[in-house]
FILOKE-666907 format. One record per residue (C-alpha): x, y, z; residue number from 1. Coordinates in steps of 0.5 Angstrom, whole numbers, plus 500, padded with zeros to 3 digits. Each point is the difference from the previous one (the first is absolute). Layout:
X; Y; Z; seq
X; Y; Z; NUM
...
***
This chain:
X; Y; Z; seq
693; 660; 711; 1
505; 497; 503; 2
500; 495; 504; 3
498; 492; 501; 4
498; 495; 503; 5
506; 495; 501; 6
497; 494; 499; 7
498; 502; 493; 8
506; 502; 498; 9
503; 494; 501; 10
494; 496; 496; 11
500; 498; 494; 12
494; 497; 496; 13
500; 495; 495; 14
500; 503; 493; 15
493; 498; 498; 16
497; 503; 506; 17
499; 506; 498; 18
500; 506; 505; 19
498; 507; 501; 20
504; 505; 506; 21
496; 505; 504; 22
506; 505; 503; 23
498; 506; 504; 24
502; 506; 497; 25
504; 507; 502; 26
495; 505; 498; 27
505; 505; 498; 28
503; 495; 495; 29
494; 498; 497; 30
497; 507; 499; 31
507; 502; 497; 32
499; 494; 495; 33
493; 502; 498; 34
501; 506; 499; 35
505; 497; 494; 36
497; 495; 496; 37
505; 500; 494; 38
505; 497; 506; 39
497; 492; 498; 40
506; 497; 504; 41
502; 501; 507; 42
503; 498; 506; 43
496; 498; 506; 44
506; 501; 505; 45
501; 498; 506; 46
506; 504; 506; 47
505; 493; 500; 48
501; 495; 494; 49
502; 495; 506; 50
495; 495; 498; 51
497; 498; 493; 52
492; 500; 498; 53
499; 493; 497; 54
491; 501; 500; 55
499; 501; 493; 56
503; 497; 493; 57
500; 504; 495; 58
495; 503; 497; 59
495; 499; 505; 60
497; 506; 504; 61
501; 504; 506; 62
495; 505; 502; 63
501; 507; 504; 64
495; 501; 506; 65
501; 507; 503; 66
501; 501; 508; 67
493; 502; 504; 68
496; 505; 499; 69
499; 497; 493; 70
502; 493; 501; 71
498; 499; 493; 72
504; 496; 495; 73
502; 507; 495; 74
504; 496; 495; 75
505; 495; 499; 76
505; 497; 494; 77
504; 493; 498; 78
506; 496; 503; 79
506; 501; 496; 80
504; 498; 506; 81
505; 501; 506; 82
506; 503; 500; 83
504; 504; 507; 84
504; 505; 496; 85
504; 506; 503; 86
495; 506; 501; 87
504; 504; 494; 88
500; 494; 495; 89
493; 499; 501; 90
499; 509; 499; 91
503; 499; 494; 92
496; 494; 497; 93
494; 503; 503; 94
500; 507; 501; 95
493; 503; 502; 96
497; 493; 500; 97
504; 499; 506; 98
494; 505; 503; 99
504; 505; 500; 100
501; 506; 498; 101
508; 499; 501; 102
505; 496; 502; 103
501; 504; 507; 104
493; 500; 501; 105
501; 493; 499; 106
505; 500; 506; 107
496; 503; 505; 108
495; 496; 499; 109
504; 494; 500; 110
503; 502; 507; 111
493; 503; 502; 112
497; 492; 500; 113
507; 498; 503; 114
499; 504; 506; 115
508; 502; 499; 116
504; 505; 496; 117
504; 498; 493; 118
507; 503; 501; 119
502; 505; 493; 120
504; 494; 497; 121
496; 495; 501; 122
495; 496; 494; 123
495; 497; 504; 124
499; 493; 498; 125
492; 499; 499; 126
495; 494; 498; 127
497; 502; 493; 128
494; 495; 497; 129
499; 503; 494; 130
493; 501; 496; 131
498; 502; 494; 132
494; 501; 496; 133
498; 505; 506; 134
493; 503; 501; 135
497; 504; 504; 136
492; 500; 501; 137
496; 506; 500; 138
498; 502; 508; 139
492; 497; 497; 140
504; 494; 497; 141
504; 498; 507; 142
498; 494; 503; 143
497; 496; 507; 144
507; 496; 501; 145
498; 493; 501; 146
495; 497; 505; 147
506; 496; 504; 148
505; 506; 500; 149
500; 502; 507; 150
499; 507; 502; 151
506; 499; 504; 152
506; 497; 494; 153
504; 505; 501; 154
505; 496; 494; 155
497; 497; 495; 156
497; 494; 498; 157
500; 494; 494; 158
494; 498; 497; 159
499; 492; 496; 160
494; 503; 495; 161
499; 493; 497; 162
498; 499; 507; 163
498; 506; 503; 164
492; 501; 502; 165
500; 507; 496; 166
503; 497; 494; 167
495; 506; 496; 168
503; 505; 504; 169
506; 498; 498; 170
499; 500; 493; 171
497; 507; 500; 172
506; 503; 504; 173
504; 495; 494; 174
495; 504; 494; 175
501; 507; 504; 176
509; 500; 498; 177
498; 497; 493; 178
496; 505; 498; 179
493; 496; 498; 180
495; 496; 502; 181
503; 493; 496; 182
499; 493; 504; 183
505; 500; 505; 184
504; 493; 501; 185
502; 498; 507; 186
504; 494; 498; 187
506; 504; 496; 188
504; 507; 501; 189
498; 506; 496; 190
503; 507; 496; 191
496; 506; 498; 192
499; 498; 493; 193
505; 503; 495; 194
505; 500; 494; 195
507; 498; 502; 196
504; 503; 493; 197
494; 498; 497; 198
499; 493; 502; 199
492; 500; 505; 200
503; 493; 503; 201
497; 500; 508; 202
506; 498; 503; 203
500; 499; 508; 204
509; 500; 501; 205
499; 506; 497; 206
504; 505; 504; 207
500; 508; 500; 208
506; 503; 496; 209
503; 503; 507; 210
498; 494; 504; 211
504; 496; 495; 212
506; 504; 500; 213
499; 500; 508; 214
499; 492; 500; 215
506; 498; 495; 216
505; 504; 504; 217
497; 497; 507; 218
501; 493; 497; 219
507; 500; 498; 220
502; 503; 506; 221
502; 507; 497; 222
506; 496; 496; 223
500; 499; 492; 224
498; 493; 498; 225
507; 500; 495; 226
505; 504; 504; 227
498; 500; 507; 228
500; 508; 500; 229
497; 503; 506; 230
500; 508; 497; 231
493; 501; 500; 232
500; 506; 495; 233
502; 496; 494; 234
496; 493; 502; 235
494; 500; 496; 236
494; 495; 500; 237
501; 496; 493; 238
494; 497; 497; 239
502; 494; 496; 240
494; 500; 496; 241
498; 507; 499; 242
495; 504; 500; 243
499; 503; 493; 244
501; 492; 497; 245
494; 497; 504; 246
503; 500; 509; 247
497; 502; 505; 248
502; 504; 508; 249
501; 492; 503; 250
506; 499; 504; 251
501; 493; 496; 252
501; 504; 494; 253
505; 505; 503; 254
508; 500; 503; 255
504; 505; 503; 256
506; 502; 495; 257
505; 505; 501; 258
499; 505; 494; 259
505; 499; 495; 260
498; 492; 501; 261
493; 503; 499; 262
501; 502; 493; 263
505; 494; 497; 264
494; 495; 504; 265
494; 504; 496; 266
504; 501; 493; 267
502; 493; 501; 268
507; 499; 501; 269
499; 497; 506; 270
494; 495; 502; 271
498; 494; 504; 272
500; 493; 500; 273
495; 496; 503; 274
503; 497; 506; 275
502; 508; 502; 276
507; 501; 497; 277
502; 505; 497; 278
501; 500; 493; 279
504; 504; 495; 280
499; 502; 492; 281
506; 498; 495; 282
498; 507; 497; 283
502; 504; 507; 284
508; 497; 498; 285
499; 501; 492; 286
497; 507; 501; 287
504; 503; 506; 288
507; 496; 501; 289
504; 500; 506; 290
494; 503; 502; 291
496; 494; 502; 292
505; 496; 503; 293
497; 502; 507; 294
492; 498; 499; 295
505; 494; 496; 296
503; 498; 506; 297
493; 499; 504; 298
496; 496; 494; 299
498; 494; 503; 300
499; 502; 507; 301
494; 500; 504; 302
497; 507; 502; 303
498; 501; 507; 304
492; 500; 501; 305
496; 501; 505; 306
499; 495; 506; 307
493; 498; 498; 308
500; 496; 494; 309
493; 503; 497; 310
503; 508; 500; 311
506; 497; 495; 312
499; 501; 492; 313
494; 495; 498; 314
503; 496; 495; 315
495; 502; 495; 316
502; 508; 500; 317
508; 496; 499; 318
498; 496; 494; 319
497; 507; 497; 320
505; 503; 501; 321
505; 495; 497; 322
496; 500; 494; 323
497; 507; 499; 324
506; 504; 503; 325
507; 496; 501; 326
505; 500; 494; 327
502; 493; 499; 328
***
């Protein structure tokens, strides 16, 4: 399961190219998971976190295929990124949908696949491409892999389904991790169907709520968006739309605050303006005094964002909560 080919990794597709991701899976791993289906989300890691998986878009699918005998397609999930994170911080976020039933399990196995030892105070950087909505098929339901897949890939391999020449393999496969029989379109990305706080919308950027958390903390570079703190267990992924009022998981709809910014940002003392400054309420001088001249002395500013221009906050989830939250 953890490995790839390297000229895959470095492709990225045009987004309107829909793709699917066959990976070969570590038996182990997948029987582990199967064996709990409540775990929707997990990480399909790998033993180093030195080079990103850029195949899929979010919400596309990625399918497991199990090592010979069997050398069937046993489940799979949908993309919800890429993150290279400390071997304890991803434990934290993903416990058992790591596959495994502890953290020092996961160790050994992280030096089992780099073929050396992990020393005692070491916390191993490892590859992570997050997944949710994962199913596992029952042994009657697994699949044939494609026609095209080598007997010999002993990585994995990418899958333009618009083009592909088992366009209705795909779509069963597709129907299989829905859970129905609906008519699959190839040209979009998907999500098993199901209310977000109520809300039934299809959301293909929808990303799971671990690998929302684990996104967020990559993109900001483990620092908060407003301070520049880098004290990881008081940094937390902030939506700025929130999900009982309509949000969703979407990296577009997240930022990473420190916990005390977290809570003024949420209850509306602090806020964002559209060019990605901060902004700070009047209410927050009026309601606790001296206490405010800190946030006051960084109105105004910008925050630091992510590199990529399409991970920062859109500006849609900014002006809803500048409407619906900020205390003007």
């Amino acid at each position: 399961m953890w490995f790839w080919d390297l000229d895959l990794l470095n492709h990225m597709h045009h987004p309107a190219d829909v793709r699917a991701y066959v990976g070969v899976t570590d038996g182990s791993w997948a029987a582990f998971l199967a064996a709990r289906p409540q775990l929707d989300e997990v990480n399909f890691w790998r033993p180093s976190g030195g080079r990103a998986f850029r195949v899929l878009e979010v919400g596309e699918p990625f399918f497991f295929k199990s090592h010979a005998p069997e050398n069937r397609i046993v489940g799979g999930g949908f993309y919800s990124g890429f993150v290279a994170l400390p071997a304890s911080e991803v434990w934290d976020l993903y416990g058992e949908g790591n596959g495994a039933a502890s953290l020092t399990e996961m160790r050994e196995r992280i030096a089992y696949y780099r073929r050396s030892a992990i020393g005692q105070e070491e916390d191993p950087i490892v590859g992570c491409v997050l997944l949710r909505d994962v199913r596992f098929f029952a042994a009657e339901r697994w699949a044939d892999p494609p026609l095209d897949f080598a007997p010999n890939i002993v990585q994995g391999k990418s899958f333009d389904l618009a083009a592909h020449a088992e366009a209705e393999y795909f779509r069963d496969l597709i129907g299989r991790l829905l859970g129905h029989d609906a008519e699959i379109d190839l040209s979009r990305p998907w999500h098993r169907p199901g209310p977000v706080y109520g809300d039934p919308r299809l959301a293909p950027q929808r990303l799971g709520q671990q690998a929302f958390k684990a996104v967020v903390l990559a993109a900001y570079e483990g620092c908060c968006a407003v301070t520049g703190s880098n004290v990881r267990p008081i940094l937390q992924a902030a939506h700025v739309r929130p999900l009982h009022r309509g949000g969703e998981h979407r990296l577009d709809n997240g930022i990473l605050l420190r916990s005390d910014v977290h809570t003024l940002f949420d209850q509306g003392y602090l806020g964002l303006d559209a060019e990605h400054r901060l902004t700070v309420s009047p209410h927050l001088d009026a309601e606790f005094g001296s206490g405010a001249q800190y946030y006051r002395s960084m109105a105004g500013q910008p925050v630091a964002l992510p590199n990529r221009s399409a991970d920062r906050p859109g500006k849609e989830f900014i002006e809803w909560h500048t409407n619906n939250v900020f205390k003007a």
